[in-house]
Every structure is written in C-alpha cells, then in structure tokens.
C-alpha angles and dihedrals in degrees: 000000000000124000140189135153103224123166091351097309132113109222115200110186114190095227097192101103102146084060096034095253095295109188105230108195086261089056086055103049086049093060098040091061085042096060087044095056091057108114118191086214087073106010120063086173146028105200113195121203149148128242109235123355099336141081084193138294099225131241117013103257094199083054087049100059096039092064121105102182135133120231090268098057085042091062106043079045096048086040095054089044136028084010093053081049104066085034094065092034094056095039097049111116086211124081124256125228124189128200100197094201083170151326119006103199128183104319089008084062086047101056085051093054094052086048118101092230140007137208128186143184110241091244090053112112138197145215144170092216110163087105090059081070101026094263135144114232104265137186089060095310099127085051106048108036099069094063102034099051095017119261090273100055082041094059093045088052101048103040102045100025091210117162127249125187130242087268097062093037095056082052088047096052095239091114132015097232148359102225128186111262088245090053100043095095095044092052093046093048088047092058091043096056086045086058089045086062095054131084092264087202096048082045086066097039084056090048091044086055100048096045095042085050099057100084101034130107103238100264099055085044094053088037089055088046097050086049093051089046097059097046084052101056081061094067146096088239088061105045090044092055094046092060101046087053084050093044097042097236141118104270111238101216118201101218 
C-alpha cells in the first residue's frame, strides 16, 4: 500500500496488482492506522484506489489457506484487522473518497461501502463474494449493505455473490456514479475541491451524526443531533460561515 498527503488529501493506493489488490490481514491493519491517522487540521480528504485494473479483489485467498487458527484466534485476528477497519472508516472524522479503477470484490466491496462517496469505471464490477468461500461478509459489510442497497438487494448480493457492474450498482447505491475511464479523475478532483471548500472538521461531526445515528430509535437520535448541534454553533466553522453569508462573500474555513 502506497501512501502521500497532496493538496490536503491523503492518497492510499492498494499496490498489490498482480494479486488484484487482495487485502491480506496486515493490508488491513495498515489501513486501518492509516485512516486513523487522518486529521481534518491538515486532510480534507482521505482518497481510496487500486493500482492497475483492479479496485480490489478482497482477502488474500493464498493467506487464507495457509492459516491454522481456532475461532478464538479468528476472532482476536478479524477484530484487529478488517474489523478495525470499518471501525476506523466509520469513526474518521475525515471524509472518504473512493476511485473505483476497477473491480471491488468481497472486502474490496466493503471498503467501498464504508467510503462517503464512490466512483467507478463502467467496466468495474462488483460482488458480495464471501459465500463463494463460506464466508460471512466482513469489514462492516454485513452492516452496511442492507441499508445502502435495501435488505432485499442485500440478501441477492450476499447469498449468491453474483457480479453487477458499475451501472447496477450506482442504481443500487452502492457507488455515486459510473464515470468513463477518461473522466474518472475529473470527476474525483471536482469532489475533492468541493471538499476543500468545506469545514473539514463540520464535515466529521456530520458524519459523526449520520453513523451514530444509524442504530439508534428516533428519540435518542434527535436527542445525539441536537447535541451535536449545539456543540457545533460554539466553533470556528460556525462563526466563520455566519459572516461570509453577512458580508456576501465565499467563508474561508481554516480546517
């Protein structure tokens, strides 16, 4: 895994493409630490891609065979790694971007899942394909599916793993948009400076809001925004914003 800070984002390449990108447990701790160590005083951005034809195929098979552990060790060993990783994707306070070059397979669908936004490459595909190895969706996948794509569509994609293309799966809600190879960049810089734009650390509270929120009954949900709200009138982000719209001018936010 490749990693460099430009223009305020943090770009993590998957490196792997003579193995599609396949995530081995250390892959995922790594970027796991990585996305922890986003800071929205210094990321506005955390941009997510593979290196050659593919997104990422998803746990390293040949990893996978060579193991010799009980559930217990399993667990501490899934825990530490792809769950640490939607952990720390759903918990950044920086938002994540994903440019989908090519297929997103199994955890590689998953970290696109936990991403903020997706964008894919018309011949990209897609599959849910834990079954394929009698496997249970992992790295927040289970979590995450039904109420992205619906419980329904959930349920199609896990149990049979079939692929859908980047078409379908914008329909679905699993990406924003397919996007022409040529374009792919264009549209991914334009978000980002978008997101430059944007009060980095509001941006995390919001996120913060939405994911907290997820499991929660409506009271204890309005209760947590209005706390969050109220935490946020008292900011920077906040002041800032009030007098540009006074003043009738674009705010310069600090983070």
């Amino acid at each position: 895994m490749h990693t460099e800070t430009s223009e305020g984002v943090l770009r993590v390449t998957f490196d792997r493409p003579e193995v599609k990108n396949a995530f081995t447990t250390d892959l995922a701790a790594e970027l796991a630490s990585t996305i922890e160590s986003a800071d929205p005083e210094t990321h506005d951005a955390i941009l997510l891609t593979g290196e050659g034809d593919a997104f990422s195929a998803g746990g390293d098979i040949q990893s996978m065979a060579a193991r010799e552990e009980d559930v217990r060790d399993a667990y501490e060993r899934v825990e530490g790694t792809f769950g640490r990783l939607a952990e720390a994707a759903m918990d950044s306070r920086v938002p994540i971007v994903a440019r989908v070059n090519g297929d997103a397979v199994g955890a590689g669908l998953a970290v696109v899942a936990l991403s903020d936004f997706a964008y894919a490459v018309p011949d990209a595909t897609f599959s849910c394909a834990f079954v394929r190895v009698g496997l249970v969706p992992d790295t927040g996948g289970s979590f995450l599916l039904p109420r992205l794509v619906g419980l329904r569509e959930a349920k199609r994609l896990a149990f049979t793993a079939e692929f859908v293309d980047a078409s379908e799966a914008a329909d679905l809600g699993l990406v924003n948009e397919a996007v022409p190879a040529e374009e792919l960049d264009e549209a991914v810089d334009a978000l980002l400076d978008t997101l430059r734009e944007r009060p980095t650390r509001t941006i995390g509270v919001i996120r913060q809001a939405l994911h907290d929120n997820l499991g929660r009954e409506w009271g204890d949900a309005l209760d947590h925004e209005n706390l969050l709200q109220s935490q946020a009138y008292d900011t920077d982000e906040h002041a800032e914003g009030v007098s540009a719209f006074l003043e009738g001018r674009e705010p310069a936010f600090q983070s």
